[in-house]
N, C-alpha and C positions, 0 to 999 in steps of 0.2 A: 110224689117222687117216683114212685110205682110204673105209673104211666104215662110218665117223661122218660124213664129207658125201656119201658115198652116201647115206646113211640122211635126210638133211638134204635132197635134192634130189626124194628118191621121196616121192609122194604119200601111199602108207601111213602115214607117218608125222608127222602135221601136225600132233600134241603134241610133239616132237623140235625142229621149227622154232619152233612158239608158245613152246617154252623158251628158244631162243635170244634172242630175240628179246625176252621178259620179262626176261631178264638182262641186257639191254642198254638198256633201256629205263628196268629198275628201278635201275643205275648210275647213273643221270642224277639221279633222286631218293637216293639214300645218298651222290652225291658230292656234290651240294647241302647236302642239310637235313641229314647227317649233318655235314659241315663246320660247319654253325651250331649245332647241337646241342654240337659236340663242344666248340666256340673258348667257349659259352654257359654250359655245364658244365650241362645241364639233360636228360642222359640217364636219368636218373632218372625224370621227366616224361615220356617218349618210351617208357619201358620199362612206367611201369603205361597208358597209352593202347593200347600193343600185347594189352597180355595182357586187358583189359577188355572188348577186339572182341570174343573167344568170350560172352559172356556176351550179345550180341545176334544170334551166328548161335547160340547154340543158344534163345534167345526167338524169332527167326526160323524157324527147322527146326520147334520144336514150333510154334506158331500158322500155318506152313501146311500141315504135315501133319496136323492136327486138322481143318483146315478153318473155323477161328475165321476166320482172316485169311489168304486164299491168296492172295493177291497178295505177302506178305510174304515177300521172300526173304531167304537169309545176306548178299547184297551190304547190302542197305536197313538189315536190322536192323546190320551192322557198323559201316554208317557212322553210324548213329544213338548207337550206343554211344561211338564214336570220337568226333566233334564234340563230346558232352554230356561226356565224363569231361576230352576238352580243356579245356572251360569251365570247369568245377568246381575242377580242379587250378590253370589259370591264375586264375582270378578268387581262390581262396585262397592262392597265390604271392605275389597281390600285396595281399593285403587282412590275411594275418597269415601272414607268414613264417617265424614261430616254428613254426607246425602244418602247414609245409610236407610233411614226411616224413610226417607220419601220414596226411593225404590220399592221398599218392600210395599206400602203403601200404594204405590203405583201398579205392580204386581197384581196385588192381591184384588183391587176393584177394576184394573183393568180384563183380569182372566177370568172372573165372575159377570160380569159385562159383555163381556164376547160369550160369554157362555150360553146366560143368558137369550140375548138377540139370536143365534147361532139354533136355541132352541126354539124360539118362538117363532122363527121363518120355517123349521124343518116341517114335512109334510108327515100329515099322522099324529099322534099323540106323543109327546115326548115329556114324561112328568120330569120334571126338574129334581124335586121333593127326593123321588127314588135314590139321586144323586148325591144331593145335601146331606140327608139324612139316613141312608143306607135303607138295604132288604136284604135279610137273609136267603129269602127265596130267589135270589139269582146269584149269589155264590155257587159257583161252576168247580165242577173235578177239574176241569186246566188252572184256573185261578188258584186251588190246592195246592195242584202242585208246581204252581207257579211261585207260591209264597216258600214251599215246602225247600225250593233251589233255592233263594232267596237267603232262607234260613241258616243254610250249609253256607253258601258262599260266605256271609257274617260270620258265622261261629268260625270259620277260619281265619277270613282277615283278622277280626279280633286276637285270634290264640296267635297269631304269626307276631301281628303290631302290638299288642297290648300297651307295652312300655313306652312307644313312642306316640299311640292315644292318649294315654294316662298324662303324660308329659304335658303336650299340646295342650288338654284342656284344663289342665290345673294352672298352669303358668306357660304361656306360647311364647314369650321373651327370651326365658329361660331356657326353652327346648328350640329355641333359634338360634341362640348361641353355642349348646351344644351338637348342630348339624343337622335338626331332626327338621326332615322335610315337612314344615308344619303347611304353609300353600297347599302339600298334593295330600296330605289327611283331611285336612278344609275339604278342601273340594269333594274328596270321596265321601266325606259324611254328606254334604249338603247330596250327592247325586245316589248313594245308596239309600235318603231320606225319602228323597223324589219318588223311585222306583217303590219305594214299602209303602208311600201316601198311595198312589196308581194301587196296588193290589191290594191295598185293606178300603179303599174306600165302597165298595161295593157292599162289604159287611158293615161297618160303622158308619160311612159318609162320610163327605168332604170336611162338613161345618164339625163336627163330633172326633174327626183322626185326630188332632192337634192335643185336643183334650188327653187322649191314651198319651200322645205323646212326651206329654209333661206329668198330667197326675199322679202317674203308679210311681215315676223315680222322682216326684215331687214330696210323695208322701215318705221319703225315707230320708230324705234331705237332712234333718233334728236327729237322726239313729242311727248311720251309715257314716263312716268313716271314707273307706274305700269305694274308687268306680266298680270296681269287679264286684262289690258285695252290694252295689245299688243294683246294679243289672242285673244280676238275680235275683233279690229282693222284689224288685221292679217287673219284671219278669213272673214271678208266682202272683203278684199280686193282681196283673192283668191278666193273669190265667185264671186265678178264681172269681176276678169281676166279669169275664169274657163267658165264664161256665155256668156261673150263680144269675148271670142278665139273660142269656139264652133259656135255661129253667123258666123264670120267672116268666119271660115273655111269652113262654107254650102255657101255659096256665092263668095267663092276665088277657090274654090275645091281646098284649102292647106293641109298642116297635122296640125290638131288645138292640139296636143301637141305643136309643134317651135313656132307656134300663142300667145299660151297661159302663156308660160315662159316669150315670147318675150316683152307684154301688160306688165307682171309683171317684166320684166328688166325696163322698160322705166318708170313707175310707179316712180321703185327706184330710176333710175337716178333723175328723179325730187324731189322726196323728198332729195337726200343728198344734190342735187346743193341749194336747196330754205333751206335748212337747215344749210348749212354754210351761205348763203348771209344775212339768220336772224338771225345767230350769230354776224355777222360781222357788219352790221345794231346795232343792241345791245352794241357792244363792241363801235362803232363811239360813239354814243349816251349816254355812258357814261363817255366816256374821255370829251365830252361837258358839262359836270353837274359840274355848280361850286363849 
């Protein structure tokens, strides 16, 4: 431990602290938007939005290494992909529900496919893997405080809307009959998702975001009454999987994205097993009551 906040304090190593520091940051976004996801049941939606990004950083990577379009970086083209497949999948959620699944589906190996190709024509080396699977060693001080705005923007909408969130994803019927513009919350979770996929995937990766996004407010799902009390719930718990996976990973020389999912796989597993045995506990114990 010693010489992981050595390593944290000495300048050499300013991808070590930008990690920290993404995991902490990118908490604030998976205990969030992963709590509405999770309570919304629309991880599905979350999941081809993720995997759809490559297909615009590898249209990015080729068009500016070609030199067609150099200004066009993997940020630009991610988020371009990300907002457009938001749209697409949301506007067909809500326009024919029956072909729900197939969009997302469509989505999801269409933008992994272009990604793909997109990479394999680009000239140079372009690991896919880095993408997939994230690198803490390119988590960038813009990226920071790219997430950092990010973060604020959320903690606001949130404390502004709460009530008319809370609404929406418990019962949308309900909060459509009492006026709550549930359409323009839809859409802002799926496009405020889009944009948290784009900036965390660099640390965690494509195939691995999805995961933060459901696990940590999955694992409170059995103990959690309220959204506000999953979100932060959800929120510390991928701050300690985000902190506890980047340790590890300086002392294993692993990849602390598969660390970091991994801590908050196992997390879950224990919460759902201890959360049926205290049901079941519960239920003895009241067939005993005379």
């Amino acid at each position: 431990m010693k010489s992981f906040i050595d390593a944290l304090v000495n300048p050499v190593f300013p991808f070590l602290r930008n990690a920290v520091f993404a995991g902490i940051l990118s908490s604030v976004l998976f205990g969030i938007l992963g709590s509405i996801i999770t309570v919304r049941r629309i991880g599905g939606l979350a999941g081809a939005i993720s995997h759809a990004v490559l297909g615009g950083i590898g249209l990015a990577l080729f068009l500016s290494r070609k030199n067609i379009v150099p200004w066009f970086s993997p940020l630009i083209g991610a988020l371009l992909f990300a907002v457009l497949s938001a749209l697409i999948i949301g506007v067909v959620s809500l326009k024919a529900k029956q072909r729900e699944d197939t969009i997302i589906n469509a989505v999801w190996a269409l933008g992994m496919s272009i990604g793909i190709l997109f990479l394999n024509m680009t000239p140079g080396y372009a690991d896919p893997m880095t993408y997939l699977f994230g690198n803490i060693l390119l988590v960038s001080t813009k990226e920071l405080v790219l997430l950092a705005v990010l973060d604020v923007v959320l903690i606001i909408a949130v404390t502004l809307f709460y009530p008319f969130i809370e609404a929406s994803s418990f019962d949308e019927e309900f909060a459509r009959v009492r006026g709550i513009p549930v359409v323009l919350i839809y859409f802002s979770i799926l496009l405020f998702s889009a944009v948290a996929i784009v900036l965390v995937q660099t640390y965690i990766g494509i195939i691995m975001v999805i995961a933060m996004l459901v696990l940590p407010a999955g694992t409170l799902t059995l103990w959690v009454k309220s959204l506000l009390g999953m979100m932060v719930g959800a929120a510390l718990i991928a701050c300690i999987a985000s902190t506890s996976g980047v340790y590890i990973a300086w002392i294993t020389d692993k990849p602390a994205g598969s660390i970091i999912v991994l801590i908050t796989g196992i997390l879950f597993s224990f919460s759902m097993v201890g959360g049926l045995l205290y049901k079941k506990l519960l239920l003895k114990q009241r067939k005993n009551l005379p």
